[in-house]
Backbone as JSON, one array per atom type, in Angstrom:
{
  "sequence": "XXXXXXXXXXXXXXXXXXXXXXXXXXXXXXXXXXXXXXXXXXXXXXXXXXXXXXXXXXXXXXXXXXXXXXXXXXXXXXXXXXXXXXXXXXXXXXXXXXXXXXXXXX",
  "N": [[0.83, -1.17, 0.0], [0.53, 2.56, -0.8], [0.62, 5.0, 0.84], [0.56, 8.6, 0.41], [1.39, 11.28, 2.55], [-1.05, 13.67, 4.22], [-0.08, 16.1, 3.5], [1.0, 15.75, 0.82], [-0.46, 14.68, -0.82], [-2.29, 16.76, -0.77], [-0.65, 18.65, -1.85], [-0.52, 17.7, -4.47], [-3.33, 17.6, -5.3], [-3.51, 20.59, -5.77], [-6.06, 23.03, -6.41], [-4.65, 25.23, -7.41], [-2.64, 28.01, -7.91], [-2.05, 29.57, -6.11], [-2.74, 27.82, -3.96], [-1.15, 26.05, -3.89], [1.0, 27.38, -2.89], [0.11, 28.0, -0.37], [0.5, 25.85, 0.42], [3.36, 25.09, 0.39], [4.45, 27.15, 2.28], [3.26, 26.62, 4.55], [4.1, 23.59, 5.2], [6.01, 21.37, 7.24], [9.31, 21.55, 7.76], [10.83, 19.33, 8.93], [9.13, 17.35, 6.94], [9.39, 18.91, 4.56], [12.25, 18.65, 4.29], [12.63, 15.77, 4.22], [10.67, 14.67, 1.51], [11.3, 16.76, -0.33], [12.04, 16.34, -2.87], [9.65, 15.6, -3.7], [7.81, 17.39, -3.55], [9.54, 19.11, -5.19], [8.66, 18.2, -7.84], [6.53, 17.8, -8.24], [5.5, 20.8, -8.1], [6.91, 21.15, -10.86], [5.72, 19.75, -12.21], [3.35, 21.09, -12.42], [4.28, 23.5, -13.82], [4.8, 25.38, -11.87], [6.9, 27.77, -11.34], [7.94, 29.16, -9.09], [7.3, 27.69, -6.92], [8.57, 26.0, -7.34], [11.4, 27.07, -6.89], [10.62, 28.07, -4.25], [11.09, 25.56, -2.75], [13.44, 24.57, -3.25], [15.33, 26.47, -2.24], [13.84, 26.56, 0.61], [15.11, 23.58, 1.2], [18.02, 23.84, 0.9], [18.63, 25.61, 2.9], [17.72, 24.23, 4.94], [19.44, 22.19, 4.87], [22.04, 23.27, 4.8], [24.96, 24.58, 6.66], [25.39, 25.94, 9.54], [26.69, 30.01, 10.67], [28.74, 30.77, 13.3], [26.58, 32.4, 15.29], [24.62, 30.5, 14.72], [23.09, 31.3, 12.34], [21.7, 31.33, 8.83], [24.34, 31.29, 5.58], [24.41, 34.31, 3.97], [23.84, 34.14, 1.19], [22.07, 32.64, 0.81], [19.73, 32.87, 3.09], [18.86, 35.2, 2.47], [17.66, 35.87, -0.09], [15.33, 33.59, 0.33], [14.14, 34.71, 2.27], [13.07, 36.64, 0.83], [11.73, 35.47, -1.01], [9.82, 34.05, 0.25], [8.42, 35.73, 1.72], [7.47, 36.93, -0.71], [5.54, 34.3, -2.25], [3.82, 34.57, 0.29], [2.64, 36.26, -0.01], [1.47, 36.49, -2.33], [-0.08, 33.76, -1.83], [-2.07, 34.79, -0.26], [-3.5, 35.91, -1.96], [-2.17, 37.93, -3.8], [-0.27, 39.99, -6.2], [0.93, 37.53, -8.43], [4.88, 37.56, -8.3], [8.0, 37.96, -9.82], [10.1, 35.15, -8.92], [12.86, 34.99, -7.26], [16.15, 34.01, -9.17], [17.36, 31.21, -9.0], [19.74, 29.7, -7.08], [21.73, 26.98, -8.26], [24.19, 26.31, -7.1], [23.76, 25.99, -4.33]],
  "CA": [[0.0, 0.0, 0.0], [1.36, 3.56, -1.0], [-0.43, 6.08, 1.2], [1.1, 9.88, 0.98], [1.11, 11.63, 3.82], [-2.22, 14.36, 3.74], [0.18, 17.34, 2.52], [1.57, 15.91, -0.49], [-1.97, 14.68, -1.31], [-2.7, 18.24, -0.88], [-0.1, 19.38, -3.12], [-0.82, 16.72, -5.62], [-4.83, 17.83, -5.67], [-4.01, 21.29, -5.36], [-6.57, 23.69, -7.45], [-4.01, 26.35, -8.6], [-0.82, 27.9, -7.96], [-2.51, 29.93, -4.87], [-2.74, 26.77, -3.31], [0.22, 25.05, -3.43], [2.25, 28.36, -2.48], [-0.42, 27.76, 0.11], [0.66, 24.05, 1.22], [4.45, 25.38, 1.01], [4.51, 27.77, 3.49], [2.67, 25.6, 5.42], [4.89, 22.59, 4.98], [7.03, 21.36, 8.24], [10.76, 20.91, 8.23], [11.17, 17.56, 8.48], [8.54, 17.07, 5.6], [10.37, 19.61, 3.47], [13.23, 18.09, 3.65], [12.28, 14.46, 3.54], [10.44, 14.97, 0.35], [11.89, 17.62, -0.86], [11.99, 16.08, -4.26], [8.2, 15.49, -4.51], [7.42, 18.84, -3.82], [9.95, 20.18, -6.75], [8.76, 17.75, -8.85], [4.64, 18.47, -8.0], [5.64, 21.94, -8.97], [7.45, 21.11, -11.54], [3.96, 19.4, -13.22], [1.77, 21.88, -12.31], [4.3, 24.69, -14.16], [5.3, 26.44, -10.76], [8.66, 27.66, -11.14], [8.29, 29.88, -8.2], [7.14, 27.0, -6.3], [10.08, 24.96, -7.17], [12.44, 27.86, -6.75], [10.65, 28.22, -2.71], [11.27, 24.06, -2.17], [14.95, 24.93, -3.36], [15.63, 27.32, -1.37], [13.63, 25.89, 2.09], [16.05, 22.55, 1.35], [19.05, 24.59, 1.09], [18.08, 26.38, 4.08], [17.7, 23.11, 5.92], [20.9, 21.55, 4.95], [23.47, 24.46, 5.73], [26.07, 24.7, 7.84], [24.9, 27.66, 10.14], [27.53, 30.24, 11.2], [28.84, 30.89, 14.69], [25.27, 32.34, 15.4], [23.25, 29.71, 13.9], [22.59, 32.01, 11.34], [22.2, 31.11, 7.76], [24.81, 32.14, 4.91], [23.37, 35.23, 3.36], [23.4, 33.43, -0.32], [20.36, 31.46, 1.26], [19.09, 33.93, 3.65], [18.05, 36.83, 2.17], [16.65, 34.96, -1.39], [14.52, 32.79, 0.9], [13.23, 35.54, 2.94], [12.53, 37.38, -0.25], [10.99, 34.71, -2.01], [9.04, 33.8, 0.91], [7.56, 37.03, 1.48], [6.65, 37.45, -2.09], [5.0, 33.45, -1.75], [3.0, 34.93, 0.91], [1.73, 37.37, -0.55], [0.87, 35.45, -3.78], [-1.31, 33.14, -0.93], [-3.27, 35.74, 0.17], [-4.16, 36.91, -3.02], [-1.72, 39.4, -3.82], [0.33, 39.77, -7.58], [2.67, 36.86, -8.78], [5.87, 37.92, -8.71], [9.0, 36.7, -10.43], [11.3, 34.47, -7.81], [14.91, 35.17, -7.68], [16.77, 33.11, -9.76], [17.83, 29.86, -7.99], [21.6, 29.09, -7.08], [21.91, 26.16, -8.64], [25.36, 26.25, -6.74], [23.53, 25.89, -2.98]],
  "C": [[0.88, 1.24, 0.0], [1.09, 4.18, -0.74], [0.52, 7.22, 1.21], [0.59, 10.01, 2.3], [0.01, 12.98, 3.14], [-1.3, 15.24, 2.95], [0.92, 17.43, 1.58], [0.43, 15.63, -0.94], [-2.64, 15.62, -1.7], [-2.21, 19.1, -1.94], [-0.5, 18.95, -4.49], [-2.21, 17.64, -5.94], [-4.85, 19.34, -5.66], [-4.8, 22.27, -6.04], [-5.82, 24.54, -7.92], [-2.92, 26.21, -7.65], [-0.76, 28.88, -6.18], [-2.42, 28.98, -3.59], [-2.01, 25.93, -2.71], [1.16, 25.7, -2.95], [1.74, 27.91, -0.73], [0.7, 26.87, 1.45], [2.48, 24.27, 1.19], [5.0, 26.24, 1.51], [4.11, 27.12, 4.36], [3.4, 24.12, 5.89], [6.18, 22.42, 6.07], [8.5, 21.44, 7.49], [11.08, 20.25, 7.62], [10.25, 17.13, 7.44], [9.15, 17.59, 4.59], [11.43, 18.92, 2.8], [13.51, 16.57, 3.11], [11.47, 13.94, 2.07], [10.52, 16.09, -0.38], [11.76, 17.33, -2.47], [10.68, 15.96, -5.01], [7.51, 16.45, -4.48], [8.22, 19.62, -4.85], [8.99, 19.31, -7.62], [6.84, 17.51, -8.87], [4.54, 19.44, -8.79], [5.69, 22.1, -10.08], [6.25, 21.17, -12.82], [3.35, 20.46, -13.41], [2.83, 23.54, -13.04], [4.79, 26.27, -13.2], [6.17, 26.96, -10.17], [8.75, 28.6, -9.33], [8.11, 28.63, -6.78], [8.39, 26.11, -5.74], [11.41, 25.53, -6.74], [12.21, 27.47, -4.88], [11.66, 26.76, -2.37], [12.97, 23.77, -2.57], [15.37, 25.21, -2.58], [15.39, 26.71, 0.2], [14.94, 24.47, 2.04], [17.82, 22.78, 1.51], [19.33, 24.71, 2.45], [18.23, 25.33, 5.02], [19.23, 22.63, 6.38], [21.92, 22.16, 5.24], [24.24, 24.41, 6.6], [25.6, 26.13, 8.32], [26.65, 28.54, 10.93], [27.62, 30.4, 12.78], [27.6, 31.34, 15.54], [24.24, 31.45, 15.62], [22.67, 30.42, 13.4], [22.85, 31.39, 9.56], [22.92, 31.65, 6.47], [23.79, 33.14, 4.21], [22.86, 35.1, 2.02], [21.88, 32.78, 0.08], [19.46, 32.28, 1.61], [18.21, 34.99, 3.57], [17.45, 36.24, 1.12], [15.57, 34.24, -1.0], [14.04, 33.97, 1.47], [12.71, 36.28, 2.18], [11.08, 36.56, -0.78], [9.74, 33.91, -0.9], [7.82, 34.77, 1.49], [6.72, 37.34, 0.25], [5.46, 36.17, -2.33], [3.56, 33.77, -0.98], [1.81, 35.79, 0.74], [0.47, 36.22, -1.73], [-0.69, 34.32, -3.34], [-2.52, 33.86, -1.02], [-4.12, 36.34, -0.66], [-3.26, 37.78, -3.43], [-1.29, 38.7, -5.25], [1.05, 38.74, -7.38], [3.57, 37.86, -9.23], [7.31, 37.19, -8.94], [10.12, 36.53, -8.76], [12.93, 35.19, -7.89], [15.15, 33.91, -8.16], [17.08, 32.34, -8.81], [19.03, 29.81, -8.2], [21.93, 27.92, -7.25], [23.06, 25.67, -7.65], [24.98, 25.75, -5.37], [23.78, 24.76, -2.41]]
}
């Protein structure tokens, strides 16, 4: 038997692009990063580069080496807090707006 767990089910079924920005903001941690790949690759289907850019970025974000702080490098940092803000918006209703390019390099 192959049961997802409810919030890839969620992503899988989700009605638009509102939705799934939705279900990744919403999206723990440890789910993030444990499927990490089925949330790019959800996105990916459904056309949602900004989507796939966030689930980049949050996995990045995860995996890091934090500095003396536990702060994350600012390559990550600030692009994720951007692109998460703008995400948020996008939820609520507000304009799509374009992602920052992804660092392929992260």
């Amino acid at each position: 038997m192959n049961t997802l767990l409810p919030i890839i089910e969620q992503m899988h079924n989700a009605a638009d692009d509102r939705a799934r920005a939705d279900i990744l903001l919403r999206c723990p941690d440890g789910v993030m990063l444990k499927y990490a790949d089925v949330f790019r690759d959800a996105c990916r289907r459904a056309a949602f580069d900004p989507g796939e850019t966030l689930v980049h970025y949050r996995e990045a974000a995860l995996m890091a080496v934090r500095d003396a702080n536990g702060l994350l490098p600012p390559a990550i940092a600030g692009p994720l807090e951007e692109l998460r803000q703008a995400m948020a918006r996008f939820a609520a209703g507000g304009r799509p707006q374009e992602p920052p390019a992804a660092d392929t390099d992260l």
